[in-house]
C-alpha positions as CSV (number, residue, x, y, z in Angstrom):
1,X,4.0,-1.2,30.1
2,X,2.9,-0.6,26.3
3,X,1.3,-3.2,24.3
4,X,3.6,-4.9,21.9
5,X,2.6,-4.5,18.0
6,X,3.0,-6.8,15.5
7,X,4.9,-6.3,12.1
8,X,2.7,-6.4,9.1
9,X,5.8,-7.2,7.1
10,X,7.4,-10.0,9.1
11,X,5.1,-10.4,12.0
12,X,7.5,-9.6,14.8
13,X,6.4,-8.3,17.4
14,X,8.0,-5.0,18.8
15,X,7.2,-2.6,21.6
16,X,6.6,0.7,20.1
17,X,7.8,3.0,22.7
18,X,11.1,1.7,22.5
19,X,11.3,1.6,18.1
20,X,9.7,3.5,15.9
21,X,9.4,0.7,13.4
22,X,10.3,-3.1,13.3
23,X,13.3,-3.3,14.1
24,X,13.9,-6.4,12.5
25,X,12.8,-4.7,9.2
26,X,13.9,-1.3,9.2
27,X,17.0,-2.1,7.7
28,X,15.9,-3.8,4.5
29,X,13.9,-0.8,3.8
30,X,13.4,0.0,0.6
31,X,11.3,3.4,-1.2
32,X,9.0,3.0,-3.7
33,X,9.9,4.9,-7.0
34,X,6.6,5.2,-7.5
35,X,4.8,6.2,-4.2
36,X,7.7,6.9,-2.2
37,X,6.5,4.7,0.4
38,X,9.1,2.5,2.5
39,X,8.5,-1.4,2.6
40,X,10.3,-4.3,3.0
41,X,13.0,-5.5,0.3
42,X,11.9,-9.1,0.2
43,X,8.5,-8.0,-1.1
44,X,8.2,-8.4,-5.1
45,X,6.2,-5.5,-4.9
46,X,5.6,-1.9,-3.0
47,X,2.1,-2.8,-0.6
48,X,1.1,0.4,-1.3
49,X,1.1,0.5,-5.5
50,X,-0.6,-2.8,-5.0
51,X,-3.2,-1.7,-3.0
52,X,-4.3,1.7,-5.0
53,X,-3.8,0.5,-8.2
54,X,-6.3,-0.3,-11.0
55,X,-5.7,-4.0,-12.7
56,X,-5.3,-3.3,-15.8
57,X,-8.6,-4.1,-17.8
58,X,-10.9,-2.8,-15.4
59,X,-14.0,-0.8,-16.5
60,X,-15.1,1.8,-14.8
61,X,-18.4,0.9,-12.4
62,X,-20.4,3.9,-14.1
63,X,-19.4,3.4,-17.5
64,X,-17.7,1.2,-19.6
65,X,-14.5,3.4,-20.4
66,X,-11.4,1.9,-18.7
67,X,-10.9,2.2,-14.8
68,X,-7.6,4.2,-13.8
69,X,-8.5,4.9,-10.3
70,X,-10.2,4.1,-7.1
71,X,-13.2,6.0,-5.7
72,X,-14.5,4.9,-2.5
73,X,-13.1,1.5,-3.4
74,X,-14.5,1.5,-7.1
75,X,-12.6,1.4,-10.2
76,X,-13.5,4.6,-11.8
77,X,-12.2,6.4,-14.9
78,X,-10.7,9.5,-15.2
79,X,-14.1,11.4,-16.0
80,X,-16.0,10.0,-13.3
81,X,-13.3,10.4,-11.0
82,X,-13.3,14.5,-11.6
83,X,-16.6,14.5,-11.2
Protein backbone atom coordinates (compact mmCIF):
# COMPACT_ATOMS: atom_id res chain seq x y z
CA UNK A 1 0.00 0.00 0.00
CA UNK A 2 1.47 3.67 -1.04
CA UNK A 3 1.22 6.50 1.12
CA UNK A 4 -1.61 8.93 0.12
CA UNK A 5 -0.32 12.61 -0.91
CA UNK A 6 -1.97 15.56 -0.33
CA UNK A 7 -2.92 18.32 -2.98
CA UNK A 8 -1.12 21.58 -2.53
CA UNK A 9 -4.00 23.06 -4.51
CA UNK A 10 -7.08 21.78 -2.81
CA UNK A 11 -5.65 19.60 -0.08
CA UNK A 12 -7.16 16.24 -1.18
CA UNK A 13 -5.63 13.62 -0.60
CA UNK A 14 -4.89 11.05 -3.53
CA UNK A 15 -2.93 7.83 -3.80
CA UNK A 16 -0.32 8.41 -6.36
CA UNK A 17 0.03 5.13 -7.85
CA UNK A 18 -3.32 5.07 -8.92
CA UNK A 19 -3.31 9.17 -10.49
CA UNK A 20 -0.82 11.01 -11.63
CA UNK A 21 -2.14 14.19 -10.27
CA UNK A 22 -5.18 15.25 -8.07
CA UNK A 23 -7.71 14.08 -9.50
CA UNK A 24 -10.10 16.41 -8.17
CA UNK A 25 -7.99 19.14 -9.78
CA UNK A 26 -6.73 17.99 -12.92
CA UNK A 27 -9.56 19.03 -14.76
CA UNK A 28 -9.61 22.77 -13.93
CA UNK A 29 -6.10 22.88 -15.11
CA UNK A 30 -5.01 25.78 -16.52
CA UNK A 31 -1.19 26.79 -18.31
CA UNK A 32 0.50 29.67 -17.48
CA UNK A 33 1.10 32.08 -20.54
CA UNK A 34 3.88 33.05 -18.95
CA UNK A 35 5.73 29.98 -17.48
CA UNK A 36 3.81 27.39 -19.00
CA UNK A 37 3.29 25.78 -15.79
CA UNK A 38 -0.24 23.97 -15.12
CA UNK A 39 -2.22 25.14 -11.92
CA UNK A 40 -5.49 25.26 -10.72
CA UNK A 41 -8.10 27.73 -12.38
CA UNK A 42 -9.51 29.06 -9.16
CA UNK A 43 -6.13 30.57 -8.32
CA UNK A 44 -5.96 34.50 -9.21
CA UNK A 45 -2.61 33.76 -10.09
CA UNK A 46 0.03 31.09 -11.61
CA UNK A 47 2.01 29.67 -8.09
CA UNK A 48 4.88 29.54 -10.09
CA UNK A 49 5.18 33.47 -11.50
CA UNK A 50 4.42 34.23 -7.98
CA UNK A 51 6.98 32.51 -6.47
CA UNK A 52 10.09 33.60 -8.94
CA UNK A 53 9.11 36.83 -9.50
CA UNK A 54 10.70 40.13 -8.36
CA UNK A 55 7.98 42.75 -6.64
CA UNK A 56 8.28 45.45 -8.41
CA UNK A 57 10.48 48.09 -6.52
CA UNK A 58 12.97 45.84 -5.25
CA UNK A 59 16.66 46.83 -5.25
CA UNK A 60 19.06 44.68 -5.89
CA UNK A 61 21.01 43.19 -2.46
CA UNK A 62 24.47 44.28 -3.98
CA UNK A 63 23.55 47.42 -5.40
CA UNK A 64 20.97 49.76 -5.52
CA UNK A 65 19.88 49.36 -9.36
CA UNK A 66 16.43 47.68 -9.48
CA UNK A 67 16.12 43.83 -8.71
CA UNK A 68 14.72 41.72 -11.81
CA UNK A 69 15.62 38.38 -10.63
CA UNK A 70 16.32 35.90 -7.88
CA UNK A 71 19.71 34.49 -7.00
CA UNK A 72 19.88 32.05 -4.29
CA UNK A 73 16.74 33.73 -3.00
CA UNK A 74 18.05 37.42 -3.44
CA UNK A 75 16.63 40.06 -5.55
CA UNK A 76 19.48 40.75 -7.88
CA UNK A 77 19.70 42.86 -10.99
CA UNK A 78 20.47 41.97 -14.22
CA UNK A 79 24.31 42.75 -13.84
CA UNK A 80 24.80 40.98 -10.75
CA UNK A 81 22.83 38.28 -11.95
CA UNK A 82 25.44 37.56 -15.11
CA UNK A 83 28.03 37.79 -12.98
Amino acid sequence: MSDLVECSECKLKFDLDEYDNCPDCEDDLIECEVCEHKFNHKLKSCPNCDENTVPEGAECEFCEKPAVRYLQDNPVCEDHYQN
